[in-house]
N, C-alpha and C positions, 0 to 999 in steps of 0.2 A: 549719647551712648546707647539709648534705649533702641534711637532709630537704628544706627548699625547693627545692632544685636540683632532686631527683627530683620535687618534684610537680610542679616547673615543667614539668620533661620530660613527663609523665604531661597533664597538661592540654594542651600541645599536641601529643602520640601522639593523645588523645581529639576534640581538635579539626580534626586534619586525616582522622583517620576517619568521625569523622560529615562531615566536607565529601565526603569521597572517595563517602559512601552515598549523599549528598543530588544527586550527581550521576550516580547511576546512572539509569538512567532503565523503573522497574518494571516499563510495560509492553512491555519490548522485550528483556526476557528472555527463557528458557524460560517457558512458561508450564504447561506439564502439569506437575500435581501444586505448581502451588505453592502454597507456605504449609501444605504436607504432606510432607517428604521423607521422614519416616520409612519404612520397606520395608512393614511391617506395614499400612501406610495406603496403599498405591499403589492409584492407579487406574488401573483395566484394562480401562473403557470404551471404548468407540471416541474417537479422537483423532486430527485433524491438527494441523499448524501448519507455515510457514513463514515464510521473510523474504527478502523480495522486494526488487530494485533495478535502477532505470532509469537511462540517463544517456542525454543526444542534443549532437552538438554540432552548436552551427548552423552552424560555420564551412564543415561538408562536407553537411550533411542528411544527418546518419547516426543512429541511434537501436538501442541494444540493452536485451536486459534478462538479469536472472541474477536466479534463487531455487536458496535451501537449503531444504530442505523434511525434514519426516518424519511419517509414518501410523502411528497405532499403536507410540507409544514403548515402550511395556510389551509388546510383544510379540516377545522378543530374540531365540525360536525360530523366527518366522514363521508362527505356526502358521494364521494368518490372511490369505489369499492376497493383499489388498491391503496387509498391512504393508510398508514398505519406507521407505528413506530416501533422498535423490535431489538431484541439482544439474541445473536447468536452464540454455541459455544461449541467446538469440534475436537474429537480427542481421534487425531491421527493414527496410533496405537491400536488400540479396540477397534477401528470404524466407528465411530457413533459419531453424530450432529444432533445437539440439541435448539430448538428455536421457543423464544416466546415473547409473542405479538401484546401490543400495546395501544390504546387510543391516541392518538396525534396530540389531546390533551394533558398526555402523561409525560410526554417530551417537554426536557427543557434542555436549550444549547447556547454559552454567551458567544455573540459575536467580538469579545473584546479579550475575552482570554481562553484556553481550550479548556472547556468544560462541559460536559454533556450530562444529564441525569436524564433516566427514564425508569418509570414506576417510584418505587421506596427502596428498592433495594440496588440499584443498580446505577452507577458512577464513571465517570470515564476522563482523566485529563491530562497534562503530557508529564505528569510524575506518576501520576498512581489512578490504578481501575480495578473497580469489584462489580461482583456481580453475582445473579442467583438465578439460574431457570428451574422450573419442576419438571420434574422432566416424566412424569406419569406413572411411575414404578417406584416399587416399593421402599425407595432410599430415601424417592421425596423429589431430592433435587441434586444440579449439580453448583458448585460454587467457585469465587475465588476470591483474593487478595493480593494485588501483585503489585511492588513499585517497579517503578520503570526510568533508568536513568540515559537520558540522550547522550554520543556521543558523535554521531554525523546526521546531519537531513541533506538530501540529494534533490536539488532543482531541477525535475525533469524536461521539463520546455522552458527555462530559461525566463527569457522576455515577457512569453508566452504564461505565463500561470494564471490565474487569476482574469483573465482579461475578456473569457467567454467564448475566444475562439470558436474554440470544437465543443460540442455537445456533450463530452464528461471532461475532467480533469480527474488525475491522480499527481499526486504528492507524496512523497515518501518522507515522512517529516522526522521518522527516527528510521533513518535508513540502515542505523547501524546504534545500537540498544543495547542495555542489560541488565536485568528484571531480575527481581528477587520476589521471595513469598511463596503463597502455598495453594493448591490448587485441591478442593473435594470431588472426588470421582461420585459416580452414580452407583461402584458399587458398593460405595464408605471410605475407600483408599485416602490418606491425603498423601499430598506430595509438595512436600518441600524444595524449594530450590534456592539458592544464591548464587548470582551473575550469570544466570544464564543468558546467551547471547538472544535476542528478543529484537521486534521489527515492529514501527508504527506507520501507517501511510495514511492517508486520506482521496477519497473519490465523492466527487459532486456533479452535478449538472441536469440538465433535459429528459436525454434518451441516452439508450445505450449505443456504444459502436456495433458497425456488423461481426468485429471479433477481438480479442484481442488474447494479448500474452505477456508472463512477468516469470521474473528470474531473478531471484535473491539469496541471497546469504551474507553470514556475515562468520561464521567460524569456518575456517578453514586449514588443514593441515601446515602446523609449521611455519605460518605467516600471521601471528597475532594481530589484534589492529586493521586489516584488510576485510572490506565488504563489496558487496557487487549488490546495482539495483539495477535490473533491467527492465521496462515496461510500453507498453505501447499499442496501436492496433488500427483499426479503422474507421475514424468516427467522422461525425457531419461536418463542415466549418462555416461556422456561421449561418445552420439549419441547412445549409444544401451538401447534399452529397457529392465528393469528388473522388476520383478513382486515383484515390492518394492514401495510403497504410502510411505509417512510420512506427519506430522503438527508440526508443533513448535508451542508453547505457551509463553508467557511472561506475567508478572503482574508486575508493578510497584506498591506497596501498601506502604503507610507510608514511602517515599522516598527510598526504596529499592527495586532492579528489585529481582525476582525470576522467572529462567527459566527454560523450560522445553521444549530440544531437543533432536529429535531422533540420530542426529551425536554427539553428547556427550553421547551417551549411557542411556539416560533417557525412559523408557518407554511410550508413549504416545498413546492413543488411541482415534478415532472418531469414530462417527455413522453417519452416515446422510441420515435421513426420510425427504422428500421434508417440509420445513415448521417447520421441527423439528431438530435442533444439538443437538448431545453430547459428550463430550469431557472430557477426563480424564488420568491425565498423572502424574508422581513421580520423583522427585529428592531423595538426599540422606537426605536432612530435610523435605522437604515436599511433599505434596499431593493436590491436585486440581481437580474441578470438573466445569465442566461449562455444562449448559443447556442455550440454545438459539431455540425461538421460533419468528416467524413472521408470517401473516396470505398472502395469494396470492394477494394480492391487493395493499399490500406492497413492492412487488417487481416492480422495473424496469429490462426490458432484454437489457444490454450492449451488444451491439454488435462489436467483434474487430476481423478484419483481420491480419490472420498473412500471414509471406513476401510472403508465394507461392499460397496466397491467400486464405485460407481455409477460415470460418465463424466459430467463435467459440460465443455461447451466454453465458454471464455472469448475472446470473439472481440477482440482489443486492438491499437488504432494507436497510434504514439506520436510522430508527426507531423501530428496534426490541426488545422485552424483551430480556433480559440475567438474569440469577443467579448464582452466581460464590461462591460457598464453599471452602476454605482454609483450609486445615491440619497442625500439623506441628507433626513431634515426639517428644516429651519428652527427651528422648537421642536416640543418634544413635543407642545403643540396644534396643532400643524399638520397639514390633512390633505390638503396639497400635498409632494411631492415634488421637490427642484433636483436634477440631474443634478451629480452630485461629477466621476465620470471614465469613458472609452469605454476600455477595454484591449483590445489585443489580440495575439493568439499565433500564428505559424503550427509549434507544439512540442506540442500539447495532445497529453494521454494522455487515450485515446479508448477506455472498455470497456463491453461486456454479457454477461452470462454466462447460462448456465441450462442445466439436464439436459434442457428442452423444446425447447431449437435445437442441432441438431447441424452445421449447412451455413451458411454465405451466400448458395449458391444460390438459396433458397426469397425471400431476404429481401432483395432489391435497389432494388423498389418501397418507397421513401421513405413512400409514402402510407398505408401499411400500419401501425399504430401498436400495438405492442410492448405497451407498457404502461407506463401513468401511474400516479403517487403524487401525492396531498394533495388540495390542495380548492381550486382555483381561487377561489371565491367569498371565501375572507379572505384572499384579496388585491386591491390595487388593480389 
């Protein structure tokens, strides 16, 4: 009787740890070195990664964001003047970006479940993240508190994740979020919020691409439930450069994702006039159309170093218009398209990035076009 009782125990020890693994979510771990922890096996390439988080509530039009980040994990001495570890924190609203750096020794991240610490005060995992910068003025500092409950993560490359491909990877791991808690300004304000609709992703790798761009939301007029993750650009594959962009698209609508990536063979295309996206891409049922607009006043320029030091600026709104058109065919012989639904946002996360723009200055004139990906012509 004894023995059955123990295996009983022992089968279900086994069964709620493989549930507890099955629910960790791989690519929203550490990702340096994994599936390597041995010491003897550490890589000591150049390396970033962070993990990044947005929230906006539409009740006030307010929109901040907060990364944990770190360069060059393996480098505990510094001996490489871009190592460092770092918590940023952006209030949309105001204009203000606060940042503050850390020794590579102050970082901790498990490869086994999402967890990041950096310093003593500062926490980050896919339920809940706080944090503290001082920000030099007289308040002191700015802070937060915020849980965060998952309700979609969006597979941007598919097969592709994880696998080293291209020289960064993003992840949108909480594609579609809702954050509660309370946020301390730098000018003593707090601010309060529950369910605000909120966004977690993840980026790793080498180097940076020569450019890229992201288009998200997830509140949208009159369509609860519905999010949009757009991102993508032009990076290395496999440390050589090819004269190959791509974007992936995703839509969560009415509890169903519909994606749309270029490594599955989906056509996809962008535009982008500074201040102006467009975006338009086809599966084998549907068709999609996104327009995203911001005006310059609405950007902040992130600024992030990668490991060999470059300066890349990420120029990011997070209160853009968007308008997202839906298709679907009829049947798969059909080579008519019916309009399924018009969405639209005025919440949209609005970015482009690149080591070749360093200003908005230069880049006001709309008319002026950035740079496109895919092929017009296989599409309708």
């Amino acid at each position: 009787m004894r023995f059955f009782s123990s295996l009983l125990s022992l089968t279900i020890l086994i069964s709620l740890s493989s549930q507890l693994l099955a629910e960790v979510d791989q690519f929203n771990v550490f990702r340096w070195n994994y599936g390597n922890p041995a010491a003897a096996q550490r890589d000591t390439k150049p390396w970033f990664e962070w993990w990044y988080y947005k929230i906006t509530i539409p009740e006030t039009r307010e929109a901040y964001y907060f990364v944990y980040g770190i360069v060059n994990p393996w480098d505990k001495t510094m001996t490489v003047p871009a190592s460092r570890a770092y918590v940023s924190f952006g209030n949309f609203s105001a204009g203000e970006q606060f940042d503050q750096r850390y020794g590579v020794k102050d970082f901790y991240a498990s490869s086994k479940e999402t967890l990041v610490k950096i310093g003593s005060h500062n926490q980050a995992t896919d339920t809940r993240f706080f944090g503290a910068i001082n920000t030099g003025t007289s308040s002191g500092e700015v802070s937060w508190d915020i849980n965060i409950k998952k309700i979609w993560a969006y597979n941007a490359t598919s097969w592709a994740t994880g696998k080293g491909i291209t020289n960064i990877e993003w992840y949108p791991a909480q594609a579609d979020a809702r954050c509660s808690g309370n946020i301390k300004l730098q000018d003593g304000r707090l601010v309060n919020f529950k369910d605000a609709p909120c966004y977690q992703d993840r980026n790793w790798g080498r180097t940076f691409p020569e450019w890229w761009t992201w288009i998200v939301s997830n509140h949208f007029e009159k369509s609860p439930g519905t999010a949009l993750a757009i991102g993508g650009g032009k990076p290395t594959y496999l440390g050589v450069p090819f004269p190959y962009s791509g974007v992936s698209i995703g839509l969560r609508y009415k509890g169903k994702e519909i994606a749309f990536r270029p490594n599955d063979l989906n056509p996809v295309l962008i535009d982008i006039y500074f201040g102006n996206w467009y975006a338009k891409a086809m599966n084998d049922k549907y068709l999609i159309e996104v327009r995203a607009l911001a005006a310059k006043d609405d950007f902040l320029d992130l600024e992030f170093m990668t490991p060999a030091g470059d300066i890349f600026h990420d120029f990011e709104a997070l209160m853009g218009t968007l308008e997202v058109k839906l298709f679907k065919r009829p049947s798969r012989l059909s080579l008519a398209w019916e309009l399924v639904d018009t969405l639209y946002s005025d919440f949209g996360g609005i970015e482009f990035g690149s080591r070749n723009i360093d200003s908005l200055d230069d880049y006001q004139n709309s008319s002026q076009n950035l740079y496109r990906s895919g092929n017009a012509a296989q599409l309708p």
